[in-house]
Structures are given as structure tokens and as C-alpha cells.
C-alpha angles and dihedrals in degrees: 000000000000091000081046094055099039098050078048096052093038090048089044093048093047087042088058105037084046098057085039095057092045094047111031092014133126093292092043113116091219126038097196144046118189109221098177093007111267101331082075138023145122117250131176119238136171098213114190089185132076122265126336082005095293112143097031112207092002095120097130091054090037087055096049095040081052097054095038088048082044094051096044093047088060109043093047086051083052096040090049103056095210121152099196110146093207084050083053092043092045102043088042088055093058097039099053087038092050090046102044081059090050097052091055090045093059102034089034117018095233137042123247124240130185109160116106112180106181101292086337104129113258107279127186132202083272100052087040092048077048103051091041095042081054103048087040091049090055091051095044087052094044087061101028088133090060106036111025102032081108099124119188117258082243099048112118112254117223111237118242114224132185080275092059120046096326102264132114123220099255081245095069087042086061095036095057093041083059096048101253118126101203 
């Protein structure tokens, strides 16, 4: 589901930066289009900066930190062996979105944004699949016990022992009816 979430948000990122290039971009005549006056339009805007224009001209180290966050994301979702559908939602909402930016940062040299809510800085599908992976992600790990204690039927089963809760596996059992100690 993660790989799922992320191919959707990265396709629906490049879809729209792609119709907004080719309708409000650098030859258009006109950069923005008012939808509800100024409190919301799309306009068109070349950001060299991270989300929401933070980190102006940092692309390089944007890129990077995107591909290291990426790569984290996905090997705690492996290591963990969680099956949560709302962990997989969440870490395949920041993934597509982190990589939709990426992909502008390395064809373009800057990410598109189009997206102009009232003083709010300029956002694009990618920043808002960030913002609500993240969100999502907090509330996912707040209540991991509840929502991700799913363990795979594979998944290796700590013994209890008489320092746990006082039970043996029914293998040691055997094994000390048959004399090993092991």
C-alpha cells in the first residue's frame, strides 16, 4: 500500500505541475487565476526553497535530506513489520510528496507551486501529501499499541520465560522433559 500511495501522490503532483506549467507558466500571458479573489488562486511560482519557500536556494541539501528522510521512512516501515494500513497511508504521503519535489529539483532546479491560499506562502500536491503524511504519521505513532501491534504470521515470537510472565514455549517444556537445557 505504501509503494501504491506513494506512485498515486508523485503522478498526481507531476499531473498537476505539469497543467499548471502549460496553462499559468513562464510563456503564459497570465501567472495567476483567482478562484475565490485573492483568499484563493492558482499561481504559478518557480520556489528554490523547500516547502512553503523555507530554505531558499538550498536544493542540493533539500535533495539529499529528501532522499535520506525517503530512505528512512521505508526501511523503518520494513524493519517493523507492521501492517497498519494508516502507518502505510501516512509514510506513502510523505514519500510520493518528498519525491514529486525531488523530481522538479533535479529536471528543473526548483519545484513548482501553484497553490495561493489568502498570505499563506505558494504549496503544491506534493507540500500538502507532506504536511498531511506527517500529521497523519504523529497520530499513527501516538497510538502505535492500538493501531500498529499487527505483527506478521512470520514474524519471530519472543519466549517467556519464568522471568517474563511465568510460562514456558511448549519447546522448552519438551526439551526439559527430555533432559536438554537448552
Amino acid at each position: 500500500m505504501l509503494l501504491a500511495v506513494a506512485g498515486l501522490v508523485i503522478l498526481a503532483d507531476q499531473a498537476s505541475k505539469l497543467a499548471v506549467v502549460h496553462w499559468l507558466g513562464p510563456d503564459a500571458t497570465n501567472h495567476r487565476v483567482e478562484i475565490l479573489g485573492r483568499a484563493l488562486a492558482f499561481q504559478y511560482l518557480e520556489n528554490t526553497g523547500a516547502a512553503f519557500g523555507v530554505l531558499d536556494r538550498q536544493g542540493t541539501f533539500l535533495t539529499v535530506l529528501a532522499g535520506v528522510v525517503v530512505a528512512a521512512l521505508l526501511g523503518y516501515y520494513l524493519r517493523s513489520g507492521r501492517t497498519s494500513a494508516l502507518l502505510a497511508l501516512s509514510l506513502g504521503l510523505v514519500s510520493g510528496g518528498a519525491l514529486g519535489n525531488v523530481i522538479d529539483r533535479v529536471r528543473l532546479g526548483y519545484v513548482v507551486d501553484f497553490v495561493a491560499v489568502g498570505i499563506w506562502p505558494k504549496f503544491n500536491v506534493a507540500d500538502s501529501a507532506v504536511t498531511v503524511g506527517v500529521v497523519l504519521l504523529a497520530w499513527v505513532l501516538m497510538r502505535e499499541p492500538e493501531l500498529t501491534n499487527e505483527r506478521p504470521e512470520n514474524a519471530v515470537q519472543p519466549e517467556r520465560g519464568p522471568t517474563g510472565d511465568g510460562r514456558w514455549s511448549e519447546m522448552r517444556k519438551a526439551a526439559l522433559r527430555e533432559g536438554g537445557c537448552s
